[in-house]
VEXFIDREN-246180 format. One record per residue (C-alpha): residue number from 1; z negated, y, x. Coordinates in pm, whole numbers. Example, Ala and Ser with C-alpha at 12.3 -4.5 7.8 and 13.67 -1.06 7.14 Angstrom:
2
{1 {-780 -450 1230}},
{2 {-714 -106 1367}},
***
This chain:
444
{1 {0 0 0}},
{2 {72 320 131}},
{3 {-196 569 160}},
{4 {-257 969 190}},
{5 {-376 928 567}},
{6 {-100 781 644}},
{7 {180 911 908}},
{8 {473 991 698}},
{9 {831 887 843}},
{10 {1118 953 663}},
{11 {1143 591 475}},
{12 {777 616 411}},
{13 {837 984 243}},
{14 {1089 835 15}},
{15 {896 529 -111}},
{16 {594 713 -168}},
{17 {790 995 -374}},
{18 {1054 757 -560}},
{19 {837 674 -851}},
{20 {745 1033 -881}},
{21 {1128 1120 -866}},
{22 {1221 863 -1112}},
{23 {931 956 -1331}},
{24 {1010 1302 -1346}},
{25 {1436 1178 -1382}},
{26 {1352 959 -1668}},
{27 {1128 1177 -1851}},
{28 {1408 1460 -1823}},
{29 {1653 1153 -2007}},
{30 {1409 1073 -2258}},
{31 {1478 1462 -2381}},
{32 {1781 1464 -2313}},
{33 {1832 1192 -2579}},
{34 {1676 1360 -2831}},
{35 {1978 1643 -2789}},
{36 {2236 1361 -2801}},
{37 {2113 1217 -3132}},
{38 {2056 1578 -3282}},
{39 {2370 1666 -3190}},
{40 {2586 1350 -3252}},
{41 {2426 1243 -3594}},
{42 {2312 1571 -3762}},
{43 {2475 1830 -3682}},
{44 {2554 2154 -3404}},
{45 {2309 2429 -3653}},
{46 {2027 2141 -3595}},
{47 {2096 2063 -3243}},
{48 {2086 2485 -3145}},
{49 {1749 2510 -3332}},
{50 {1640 2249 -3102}},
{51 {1728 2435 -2800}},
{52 {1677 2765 -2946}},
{53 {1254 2686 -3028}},
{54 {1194 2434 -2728}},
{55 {1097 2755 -2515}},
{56 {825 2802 -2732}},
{57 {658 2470 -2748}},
{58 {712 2450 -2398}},
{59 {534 2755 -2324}},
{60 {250 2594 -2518}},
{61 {258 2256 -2369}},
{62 {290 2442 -1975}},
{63 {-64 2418 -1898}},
{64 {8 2070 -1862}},
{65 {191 2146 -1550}},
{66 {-28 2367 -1457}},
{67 {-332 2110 -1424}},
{68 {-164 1873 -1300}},
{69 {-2 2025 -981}},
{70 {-313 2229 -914}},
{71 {-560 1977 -985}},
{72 {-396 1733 -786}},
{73 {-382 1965 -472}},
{74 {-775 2066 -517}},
{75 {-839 1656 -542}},
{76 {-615 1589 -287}},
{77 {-797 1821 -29}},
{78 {-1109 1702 -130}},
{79 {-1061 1355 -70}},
{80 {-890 1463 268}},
{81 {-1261 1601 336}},
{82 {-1410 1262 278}},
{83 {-1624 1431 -49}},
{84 {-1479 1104 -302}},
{85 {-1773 1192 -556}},
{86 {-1694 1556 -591}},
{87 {-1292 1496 -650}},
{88 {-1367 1204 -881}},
{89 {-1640 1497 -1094}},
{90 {-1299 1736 -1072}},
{91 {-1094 1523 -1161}},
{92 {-1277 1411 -1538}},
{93 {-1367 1756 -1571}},
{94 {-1015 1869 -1565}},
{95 {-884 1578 -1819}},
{96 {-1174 1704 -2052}},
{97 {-1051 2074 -2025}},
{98 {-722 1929 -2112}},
{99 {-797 1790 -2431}},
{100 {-970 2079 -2581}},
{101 {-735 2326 -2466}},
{102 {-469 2080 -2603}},
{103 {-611 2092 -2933}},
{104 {-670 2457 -2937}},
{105 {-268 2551 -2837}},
{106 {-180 2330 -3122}},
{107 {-353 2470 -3401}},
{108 {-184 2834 -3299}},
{109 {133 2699 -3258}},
{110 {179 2577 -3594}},
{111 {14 2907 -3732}},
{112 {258 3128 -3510}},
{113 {600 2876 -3494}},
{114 {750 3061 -3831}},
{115 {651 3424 -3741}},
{116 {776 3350 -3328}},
{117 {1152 3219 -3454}},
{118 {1211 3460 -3676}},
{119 {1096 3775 -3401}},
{120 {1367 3551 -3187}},
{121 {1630 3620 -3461}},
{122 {1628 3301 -3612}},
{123 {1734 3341 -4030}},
{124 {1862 3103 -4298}},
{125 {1910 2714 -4166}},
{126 {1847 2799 -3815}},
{127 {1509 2888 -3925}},
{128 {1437 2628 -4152}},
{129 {1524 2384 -3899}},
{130 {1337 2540 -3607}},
{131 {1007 2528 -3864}},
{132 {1058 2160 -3909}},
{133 {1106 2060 -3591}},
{134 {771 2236 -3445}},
{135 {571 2153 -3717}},
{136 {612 1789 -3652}},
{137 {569 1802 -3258}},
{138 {257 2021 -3224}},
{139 {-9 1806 -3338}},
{140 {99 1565 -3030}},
{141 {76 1885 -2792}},
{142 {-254 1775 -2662}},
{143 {-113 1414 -2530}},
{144 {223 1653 -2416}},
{145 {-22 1804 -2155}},
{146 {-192 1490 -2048}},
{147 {141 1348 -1995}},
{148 {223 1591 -1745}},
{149 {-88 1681 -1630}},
{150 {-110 1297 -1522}},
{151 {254 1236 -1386}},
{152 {143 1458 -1063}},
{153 {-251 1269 -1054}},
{154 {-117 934 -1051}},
{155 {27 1003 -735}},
{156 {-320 1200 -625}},
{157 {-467 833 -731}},
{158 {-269 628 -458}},
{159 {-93 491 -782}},
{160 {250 634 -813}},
{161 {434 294 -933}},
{162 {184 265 -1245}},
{163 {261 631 -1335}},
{164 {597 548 -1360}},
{165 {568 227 -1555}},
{166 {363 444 -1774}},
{167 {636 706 -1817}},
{168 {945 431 -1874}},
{169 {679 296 -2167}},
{170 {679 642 -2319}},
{171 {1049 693 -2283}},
{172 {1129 382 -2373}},
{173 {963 471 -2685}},
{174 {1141 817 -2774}},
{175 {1460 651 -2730}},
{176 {1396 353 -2957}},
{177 {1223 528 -3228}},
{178 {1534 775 -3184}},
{179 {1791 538 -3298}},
{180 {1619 387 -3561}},
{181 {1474 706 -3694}},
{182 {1781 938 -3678}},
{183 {2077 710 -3664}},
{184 {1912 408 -3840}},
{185 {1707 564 -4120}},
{186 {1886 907 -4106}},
{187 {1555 1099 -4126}},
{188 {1790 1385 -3925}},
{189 {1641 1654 -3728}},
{190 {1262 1489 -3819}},
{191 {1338 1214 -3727}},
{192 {1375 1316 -3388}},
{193 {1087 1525 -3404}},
{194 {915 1228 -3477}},
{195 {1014 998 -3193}},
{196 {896 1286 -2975}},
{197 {618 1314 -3096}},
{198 {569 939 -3064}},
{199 {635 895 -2708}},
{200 {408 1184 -2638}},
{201 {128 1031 -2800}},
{202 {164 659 -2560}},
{203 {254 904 -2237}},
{204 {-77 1096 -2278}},
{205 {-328 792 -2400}},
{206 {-265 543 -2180}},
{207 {-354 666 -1849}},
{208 {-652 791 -2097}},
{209 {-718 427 -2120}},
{210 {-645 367 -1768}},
{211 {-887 605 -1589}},
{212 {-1130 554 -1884}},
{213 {-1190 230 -1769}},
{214 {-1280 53 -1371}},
{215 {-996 62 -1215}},
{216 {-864 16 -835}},
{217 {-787 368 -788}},
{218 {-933 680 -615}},
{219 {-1010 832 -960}},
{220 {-1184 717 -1262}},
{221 {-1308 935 -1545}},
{222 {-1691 983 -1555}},
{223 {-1969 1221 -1669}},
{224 {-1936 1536 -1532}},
{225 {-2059 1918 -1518}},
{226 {-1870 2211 -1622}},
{227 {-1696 2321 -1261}},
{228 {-1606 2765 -1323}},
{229 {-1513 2794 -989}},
{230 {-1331 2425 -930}},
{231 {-1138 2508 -1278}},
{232 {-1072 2875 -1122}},
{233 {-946 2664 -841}},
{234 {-764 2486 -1015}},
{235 {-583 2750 -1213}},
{236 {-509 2954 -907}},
{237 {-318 2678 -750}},
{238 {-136 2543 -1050}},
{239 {-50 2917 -1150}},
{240 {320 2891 -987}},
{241 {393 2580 -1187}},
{242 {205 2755 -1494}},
{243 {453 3108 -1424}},
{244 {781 2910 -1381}},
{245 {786 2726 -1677}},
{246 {660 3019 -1887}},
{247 {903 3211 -1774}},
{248 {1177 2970 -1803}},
{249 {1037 2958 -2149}},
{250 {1083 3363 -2165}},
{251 {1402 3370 -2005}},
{252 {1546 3084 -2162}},
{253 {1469 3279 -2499}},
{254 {1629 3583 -2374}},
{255 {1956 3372 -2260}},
{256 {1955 3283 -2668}},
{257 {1972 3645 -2731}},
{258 {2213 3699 -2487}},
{259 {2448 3426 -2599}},
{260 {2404 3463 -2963}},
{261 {2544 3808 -2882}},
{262 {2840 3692 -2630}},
{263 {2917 3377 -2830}},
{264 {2718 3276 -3125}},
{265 {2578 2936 -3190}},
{266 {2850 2810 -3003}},
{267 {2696 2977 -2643}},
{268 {2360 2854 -2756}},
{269 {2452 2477 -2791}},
{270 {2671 2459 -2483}},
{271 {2348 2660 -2266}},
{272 {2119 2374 -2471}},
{273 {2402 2107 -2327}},
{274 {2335 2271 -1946}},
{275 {1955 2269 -1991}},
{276 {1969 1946 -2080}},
{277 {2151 1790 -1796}},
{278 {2002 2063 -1577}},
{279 {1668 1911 -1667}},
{280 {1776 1554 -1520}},
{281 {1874 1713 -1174}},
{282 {1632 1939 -1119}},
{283 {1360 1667 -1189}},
{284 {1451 1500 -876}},
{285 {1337 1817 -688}},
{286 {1026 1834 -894}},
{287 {944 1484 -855}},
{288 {954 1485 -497}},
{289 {777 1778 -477}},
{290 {504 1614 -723}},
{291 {493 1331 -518}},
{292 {455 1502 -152}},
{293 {183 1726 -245}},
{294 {-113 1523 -190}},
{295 {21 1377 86}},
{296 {29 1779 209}},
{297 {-273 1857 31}},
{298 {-477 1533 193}},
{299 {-343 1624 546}},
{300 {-446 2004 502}},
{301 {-791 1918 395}},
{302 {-803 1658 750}},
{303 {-635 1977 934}},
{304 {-411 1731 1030}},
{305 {-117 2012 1120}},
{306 {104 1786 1341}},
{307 {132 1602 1023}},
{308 {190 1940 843}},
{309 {536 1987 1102}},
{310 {665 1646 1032}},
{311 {665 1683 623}},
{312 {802 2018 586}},
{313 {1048 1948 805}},
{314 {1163 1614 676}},
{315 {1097 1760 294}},
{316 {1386 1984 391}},
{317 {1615 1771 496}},
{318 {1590 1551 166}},
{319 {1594 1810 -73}},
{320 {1923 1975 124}},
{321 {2032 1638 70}},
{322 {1963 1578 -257}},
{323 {2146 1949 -321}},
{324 {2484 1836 -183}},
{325 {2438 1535 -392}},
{326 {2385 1721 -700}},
{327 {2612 1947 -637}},
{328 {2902 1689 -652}},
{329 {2762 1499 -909}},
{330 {2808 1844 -1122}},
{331 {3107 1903 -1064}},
{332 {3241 1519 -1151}},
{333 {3025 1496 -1425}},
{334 {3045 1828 -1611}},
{335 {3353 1726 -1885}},
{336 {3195 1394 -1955}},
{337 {2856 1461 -1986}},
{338 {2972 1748 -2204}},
{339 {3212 1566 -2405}},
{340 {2887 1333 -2482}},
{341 {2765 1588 -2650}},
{342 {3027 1835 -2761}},
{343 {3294 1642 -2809}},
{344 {3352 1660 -3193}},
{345 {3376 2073 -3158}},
{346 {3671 2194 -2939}},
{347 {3587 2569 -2922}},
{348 {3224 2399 -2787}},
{349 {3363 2155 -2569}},
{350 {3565 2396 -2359}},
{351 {3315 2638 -2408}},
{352 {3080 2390 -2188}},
{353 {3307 2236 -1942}},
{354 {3390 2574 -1797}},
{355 {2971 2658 -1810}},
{356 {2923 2345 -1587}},
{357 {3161 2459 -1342}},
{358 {2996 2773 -1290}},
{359 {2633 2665 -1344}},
{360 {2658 2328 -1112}},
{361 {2646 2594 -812}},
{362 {2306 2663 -900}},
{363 {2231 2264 -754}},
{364 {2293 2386 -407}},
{365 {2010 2651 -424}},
{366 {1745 2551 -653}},
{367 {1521 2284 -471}},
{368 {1445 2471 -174}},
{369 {1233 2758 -429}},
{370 {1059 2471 -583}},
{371 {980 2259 -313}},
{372 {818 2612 -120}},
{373 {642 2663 -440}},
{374 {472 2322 -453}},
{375 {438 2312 -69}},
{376 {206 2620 -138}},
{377 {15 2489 -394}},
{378 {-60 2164 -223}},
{379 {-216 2365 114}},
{380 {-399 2529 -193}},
{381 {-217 2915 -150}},
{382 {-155 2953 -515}},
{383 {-59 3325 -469}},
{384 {196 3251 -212}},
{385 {305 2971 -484}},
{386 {312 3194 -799}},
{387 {490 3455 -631}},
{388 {797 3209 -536}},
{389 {786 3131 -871}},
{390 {741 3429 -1066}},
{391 {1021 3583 -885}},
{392 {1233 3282 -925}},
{393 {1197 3218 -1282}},
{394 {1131 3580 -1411}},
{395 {1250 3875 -1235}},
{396 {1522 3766 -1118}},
{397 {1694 3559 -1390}},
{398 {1570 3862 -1670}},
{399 {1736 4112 -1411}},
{400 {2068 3880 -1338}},
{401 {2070 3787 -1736}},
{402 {2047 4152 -1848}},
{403 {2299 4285 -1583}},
{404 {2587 4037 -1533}},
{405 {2702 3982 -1918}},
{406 {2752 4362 -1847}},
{407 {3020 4298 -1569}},
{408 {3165 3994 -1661}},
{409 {3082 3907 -1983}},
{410 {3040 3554 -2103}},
{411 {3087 3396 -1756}},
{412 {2812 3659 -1596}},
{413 {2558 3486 -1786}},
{414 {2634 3151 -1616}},
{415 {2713 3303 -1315}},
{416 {2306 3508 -1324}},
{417 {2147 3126 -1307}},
{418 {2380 3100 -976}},
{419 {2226 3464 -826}},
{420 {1851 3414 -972}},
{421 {1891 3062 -735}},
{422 {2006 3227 -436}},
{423 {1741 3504 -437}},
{424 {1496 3276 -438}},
{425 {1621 3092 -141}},
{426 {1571 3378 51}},
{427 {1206 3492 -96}},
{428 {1156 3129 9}},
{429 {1207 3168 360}},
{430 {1044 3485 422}},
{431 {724 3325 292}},
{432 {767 3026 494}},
{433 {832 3219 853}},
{434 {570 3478 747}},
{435 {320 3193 648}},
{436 {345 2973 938}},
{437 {97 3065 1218}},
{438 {-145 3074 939}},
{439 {-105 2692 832}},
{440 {37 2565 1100}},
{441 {347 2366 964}},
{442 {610 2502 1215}},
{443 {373 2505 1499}},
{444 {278 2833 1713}},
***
């Protein structure tokens, strides 16, 4: 079994991080089939009120990620620092915290869903159907964060492989329950909502029942005490992962706007089609970076910085190429992935094909922000984190979004996803130079 201590060679990297990577791939398919059914067997006004309220019970279900990613790197120090009691007392407090703040986020989602879509211009069967789809999710938002929140622990626990099994379970799930509740029993657009909902529910209670229980991991849920400053911790790390997907949330709200504008439901379906497959790639970024934090977290807290060298440098190799690869892959795949989804609507279909050769750029650029985000939050610098990501997924998509359309129209909204990327990059490497006598990754 590999462990945290343990040097890290580039094959060892990789089979540590692959059942992160997958995780993180197949939960991105498990929503992506949700779109494919929506789309295929009820209809394009259904499948755009999908995409067009998702920001908003993502934005709910976010502190997910944010727990996770910064609870793992606290834990993952700690146990570098020999202190197993203390991370295992972290650790159940933080799943607790979860719960109730779970609950909470649900009950004001489903007072606020109406009033929210129709402030984002939603009217008439785009509304209705933006209602009825968040009305039947919510009450599974507090498994939505465990999920999540426990996709980046599992790896914290020395148990990657059984976080993935856990995940396939739960997808396995949305995409059985999808079939035979949309295309079997034609409940439509609840139906789907439904399967969600579902796999949500297995995703979040069984590592419940996992942890709850002995088990031959580092963690195990136990009696605790409230932990202010550990939680503060906790949040301050995690607040990168918390920003970017709140503000992809934001922006991908004000890309609605913007499309509905340039190109009616139409835009909105084929940006939904992009998300969707942008989702799947990008999760291989996100997965590796979820699964090479503790490892950078544990070798921080043993000040093990010739360690430190060896995985930021071989981290950027992979993800560079992993870019290339995706890159490609975008390029091949773009007019059959969209004709998948698009391909009973010609205006749509073209519509998308020409998106994904524009937006598949974007590949190229992307990982590098969000593995220097998560490289931050695992040495536990959640301001140098946040600010990677608030730049990334705020001001500069918002300013690229608002300007470009202006220029070029339809295509400068694609083309503002490519620019937002490439920013980053470079925001990226300034912190990383700037950072590095401090930490000690690139040596003196």
């Amino acid at each position: 079994m590999i462990q945290l201590s343990d040097h890290f060679t580039y094959r060892r990297l990789l089979r540590f991080t692959f059942p992160s990577i997958i995780m993180m791939v197949f939960t991105s398919i498990y929503g992506v089939v949700d779109g494919f059914f929506v789309s295929n067997f009820v209809g394009k006004t259904p499948f755009a009120a999908v995409n067009f309220i998702m920001p908003v019970l993502m934005i709910l279900g976010c502190a997910g990620f944010m727990f996770g990613t910064g609870g793992s790197a606290l834990i993952a120090k700690t146990l570098g620092e020999g202190d197993v009691k203390k991370a295992n007392q972290t650790f159940s407090m933080l799943v607790y915290v979860s719960v109730l703040l779970g609950v909470l986020l649900a009950a004001l989602g489903l007072f606020f869903l109406k009033p929210l879509a129709m402030l984002l211009g939603a009217e008439g069967e785009l509304l209705t159907n933006c209602v009825l789809y968040g009305k039947i999710i919510l009450p599974a938002l507090p498994f939505y964060i465990l999920q999540f929140e426990f996709q980046c622990l599992f790896a914290t626990a020395e148990k990657p492989k059984l976080g993935l099994l856990i995940t396939v379970a739960s997808g396995l799930s949305n995409m059985v329950l999808d079939a035979l509740f949309v295309a079997g029993f034609h409940w439509g657009l609840a139906g789907a909502a439904a399967a969600t909902a579902c796999s949500e529910f297995i995703g979040g209670l069984l590592p419940l029942l996992y942890f709850g229980r002995k088990n031959t991991s580092m963690l195990r849920l136990s009696s605790c005490r409230f932990d202010g400053r550990a939680l503060g911790k906790i949040c301050l790390n995690g607040a990168s992962e918390l920003m970017s997907n709140i503000s992809m949330s934001i922006v991908s709200m004000l890309y609605n706007i913007q499309l509905m504008k340039y190109a009616g439901e139409d835009g909105i379906a084929a940006y939904g089609v992009l998300m969707y497959v942008s989702m799947i790639f990008q999760a291989i970024f996100i997965g590796y970076s979820v699964g090479a934090a503790p490892i950078i977290g544990y070798h921080y807290g043993a000040q093990n910085r010739r360690e430190l060298q060896g995985l930021l440098k071989r981290s950027l190799c992979l993800i560079g190429a992993f870019s290339t690869a995706m890159f490609f892959s975008g390029e091949l795949l773009g007019r059959p992935l969209s004709l998948l989804f698009v391909g009973y609507d010609q205006t749509l279909l073209t519509i998308t094909i020409h998106a994904f050769a524009i937006f598949s750029v974007s590949f190229l650029l992307s990982g590098f922000a969000i593995l220097g985000s998560s490289f931050f939050t695992a040495l536990n610098d959640g301001v140098t984190s946040a600010l990677i990501s608030f730049l990334r997924t705020l001001i500069f998509q918002i300013a690229a979004v608002l300007f470009f359309p202006l220029l070029w129209g339809l295509d400068g909204i694609w083309w503002s996803i490519v620019a937002a990327e490439a920013m980053a990059v470079l925001v990226t490497i300034v912190f990383l130079v700037t950072k590095r006598k401090k930490y000690g990754y690139m040596g003196q």
